[in-house]
Legacy VTK file of the C-alpha trace (Angstrom):
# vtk DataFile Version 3.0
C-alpha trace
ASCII
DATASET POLYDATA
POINTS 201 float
-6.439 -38.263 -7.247
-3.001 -39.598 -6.276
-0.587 -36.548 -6.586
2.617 -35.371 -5.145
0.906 -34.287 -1.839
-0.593 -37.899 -2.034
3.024 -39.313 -2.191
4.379 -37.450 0.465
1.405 -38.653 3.225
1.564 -42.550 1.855
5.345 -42.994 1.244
6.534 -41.271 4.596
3.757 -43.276 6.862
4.974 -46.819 4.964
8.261 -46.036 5.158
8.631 -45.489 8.717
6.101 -47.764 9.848
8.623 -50.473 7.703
11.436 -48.745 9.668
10.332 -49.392 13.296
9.021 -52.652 12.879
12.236 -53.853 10.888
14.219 -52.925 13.345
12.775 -53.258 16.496
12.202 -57.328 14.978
15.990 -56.929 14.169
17.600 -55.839 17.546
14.829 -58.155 19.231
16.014 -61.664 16.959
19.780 -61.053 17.786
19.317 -60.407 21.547
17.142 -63.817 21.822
19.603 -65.321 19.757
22.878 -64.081 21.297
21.451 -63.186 24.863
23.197 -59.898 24.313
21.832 -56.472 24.644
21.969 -55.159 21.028
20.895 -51.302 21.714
22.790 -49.668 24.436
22.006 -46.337 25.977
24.021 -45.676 28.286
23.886 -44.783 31.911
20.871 -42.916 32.658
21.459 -39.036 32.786
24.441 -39.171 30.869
25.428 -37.307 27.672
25.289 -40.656 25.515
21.801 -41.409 27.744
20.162 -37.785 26.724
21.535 -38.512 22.532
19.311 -42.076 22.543
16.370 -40.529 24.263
16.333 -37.274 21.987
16.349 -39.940 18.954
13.566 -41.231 20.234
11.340 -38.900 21.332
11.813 -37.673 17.633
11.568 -41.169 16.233
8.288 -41.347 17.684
7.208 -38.006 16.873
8.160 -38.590 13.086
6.162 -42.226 13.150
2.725 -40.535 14.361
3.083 -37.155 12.612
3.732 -39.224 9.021
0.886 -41.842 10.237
-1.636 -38.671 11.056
-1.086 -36.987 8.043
-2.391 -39.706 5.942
-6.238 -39.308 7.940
-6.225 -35.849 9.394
-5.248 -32.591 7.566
-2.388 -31.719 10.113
0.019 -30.116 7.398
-0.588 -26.775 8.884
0.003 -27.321 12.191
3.501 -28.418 11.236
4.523 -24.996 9.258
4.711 -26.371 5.647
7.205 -24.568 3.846
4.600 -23.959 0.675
7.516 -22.306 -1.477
10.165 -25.932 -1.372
6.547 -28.405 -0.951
6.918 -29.089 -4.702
6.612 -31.738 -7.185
10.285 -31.612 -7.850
11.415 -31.193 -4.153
9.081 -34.237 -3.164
10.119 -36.734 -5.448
14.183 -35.855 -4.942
13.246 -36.505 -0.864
11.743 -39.986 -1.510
14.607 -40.774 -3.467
17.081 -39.765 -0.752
15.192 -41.310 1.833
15.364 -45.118 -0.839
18.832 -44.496 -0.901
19.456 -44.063 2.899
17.549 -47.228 2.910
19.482 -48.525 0.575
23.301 -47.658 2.634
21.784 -48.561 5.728
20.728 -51.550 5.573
23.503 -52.585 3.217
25.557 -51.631 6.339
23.966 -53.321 8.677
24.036 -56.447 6.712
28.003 -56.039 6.296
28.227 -55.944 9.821
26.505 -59.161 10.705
26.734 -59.922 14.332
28.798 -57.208 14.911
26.370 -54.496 14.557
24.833 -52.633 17.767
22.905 -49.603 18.544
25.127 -47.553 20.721
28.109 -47.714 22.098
28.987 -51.121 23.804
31.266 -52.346 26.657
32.255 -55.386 24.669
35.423 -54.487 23.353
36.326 -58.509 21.896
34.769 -56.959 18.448
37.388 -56.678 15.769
37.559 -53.215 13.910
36.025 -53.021 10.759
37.958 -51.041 8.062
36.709 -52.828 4.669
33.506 -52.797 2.722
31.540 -49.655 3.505
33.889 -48.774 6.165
37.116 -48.237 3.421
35.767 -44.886 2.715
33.464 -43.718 5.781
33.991 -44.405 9.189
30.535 -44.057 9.585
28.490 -45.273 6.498
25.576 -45.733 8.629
25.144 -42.088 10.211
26.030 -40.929 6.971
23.096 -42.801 5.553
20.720 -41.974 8.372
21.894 -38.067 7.604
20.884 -39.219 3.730
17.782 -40.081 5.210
16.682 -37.303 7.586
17.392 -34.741 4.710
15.449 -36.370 2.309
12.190 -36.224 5.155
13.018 -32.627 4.964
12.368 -32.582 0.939
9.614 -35.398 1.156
7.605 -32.882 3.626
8.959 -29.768 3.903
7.983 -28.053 7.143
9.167 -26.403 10.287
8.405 -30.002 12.332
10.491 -31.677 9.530
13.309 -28.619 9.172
13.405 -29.331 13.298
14.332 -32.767 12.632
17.013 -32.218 11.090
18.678 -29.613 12.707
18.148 -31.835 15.820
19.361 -35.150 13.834
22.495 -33.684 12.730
23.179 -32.170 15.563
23.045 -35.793 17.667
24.622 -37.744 15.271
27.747 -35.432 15.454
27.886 -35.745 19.261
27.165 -39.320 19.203
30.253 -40.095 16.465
32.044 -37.810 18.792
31.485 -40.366 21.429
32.003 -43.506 19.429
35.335 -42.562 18.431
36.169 -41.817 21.845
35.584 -45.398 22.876
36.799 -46.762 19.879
39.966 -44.995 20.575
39.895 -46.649 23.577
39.273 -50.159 22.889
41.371 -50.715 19.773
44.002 -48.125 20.195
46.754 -47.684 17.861
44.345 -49.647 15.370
41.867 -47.369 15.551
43.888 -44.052 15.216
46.263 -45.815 12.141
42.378 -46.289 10.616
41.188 -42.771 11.598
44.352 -41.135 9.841
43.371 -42.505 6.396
39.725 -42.992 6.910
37.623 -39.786 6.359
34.536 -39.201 8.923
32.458 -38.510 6.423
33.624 -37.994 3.174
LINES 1 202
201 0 1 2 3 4 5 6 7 8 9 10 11 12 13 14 15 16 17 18 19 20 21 22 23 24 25 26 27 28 29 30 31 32 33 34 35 36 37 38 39 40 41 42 43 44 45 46 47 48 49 50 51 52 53 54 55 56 57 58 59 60 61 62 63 64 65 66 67 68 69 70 71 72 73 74 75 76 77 78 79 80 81 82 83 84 85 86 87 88 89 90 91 92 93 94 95 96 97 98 99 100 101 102 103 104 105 106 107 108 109 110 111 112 113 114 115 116 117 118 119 120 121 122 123 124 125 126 127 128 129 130 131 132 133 134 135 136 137 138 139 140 141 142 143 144 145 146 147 148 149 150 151 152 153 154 155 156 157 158 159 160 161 162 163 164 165 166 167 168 169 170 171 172 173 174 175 176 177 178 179 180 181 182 183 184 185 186 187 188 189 190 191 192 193 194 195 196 197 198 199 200
């Protein structure tokens, strides 16, 4: 009987699953295409290094955890919260989650061939300051923050409640480090843009 439970397993397995391969096809197109590196990580055993590799490991983790819940009864190994794993709670997750999609992607596809993962050298790329950069300076973290609440509501658990306190947590020391170079690369521009321009809101 499909039910909210039955949402939560289904919806977070697709939706991830739809997640890597997009972008992994994404990141993989544009480098064959422009013979550029489009995710960059940073020397190895630096701050920006230890950010991507935390993302991962708990990209990963979230991909096989929301894949194994759909065949194996795992919930309580991952300290369910039973009191916010609700109809209500679900279904207000999922919809997060669509609309992180949503600002994401829409993002992304404003960016064109000037999107990367990361910070890069390449500092020929012109600042963007319109479309959803007018009101953000970072629409995409702020979508991907969108996104790793609404996992939270979708399945709430210790694992997921983990997640988030860990996502946050790098995406505030990753902006941190994005603005630095930013400040760096397009100077004045930049800090005119960053005096008008709200981080988040």
């Amino acid at each position: 009987m499909f039910n909210f439970d039955t949402l939560s397993q289904y919806f977070l397995a697709i939706y991830f699953t739809i997640i890597a391969i997009h972008y992994s096809s994404v990141a993989l197109g544009r480098k064959v295409r422009t013979q550029q590196k489009q995710v960059h990580a940073g020397q190895p055993m630096t701050a920006q290094w230890w950010i991507r590799q935390t993302f991962n490991v708990f990209r990963t983790l979230i991909l096989l955890l929301c894949i194994a819940r759909v065949g194996w009864d795992i919930d309580g190994y991952l300290g369910v919260f039973d009191v916010f794993y609700q109809p209500v709670v679900v279904y207000l997750g999922v919809t997060l989650m669509l609309l992180s999609l949503f600002l994401v992607s829409f993002s992304h596809a404003y960016m064109q061939a000037q999107w990367r993962s990361g910070i890069d050298d390449n500092t020929e790329h012109p600042l963007l300051v319109e479309g959803p950069f007018k009101r953000t300076r970072n629409p995409i973290f702020k979508g991907i923050f969108l996104g790793q609440l609404g996992l939270f509501l979708a399945f709430p658990s210790v694992f997921t409640l983990l997640c988030l306190v860990t996502g946050i947590s790098m995406l505030v020391l990753q902006v941190r480090h994005e603005e630095t170079a930013l400040e760096k690369s397009h100077g004045e521009v930049y800090l005119r843009y960053k005096s008008t321009t709200p981080r988040w809101l």
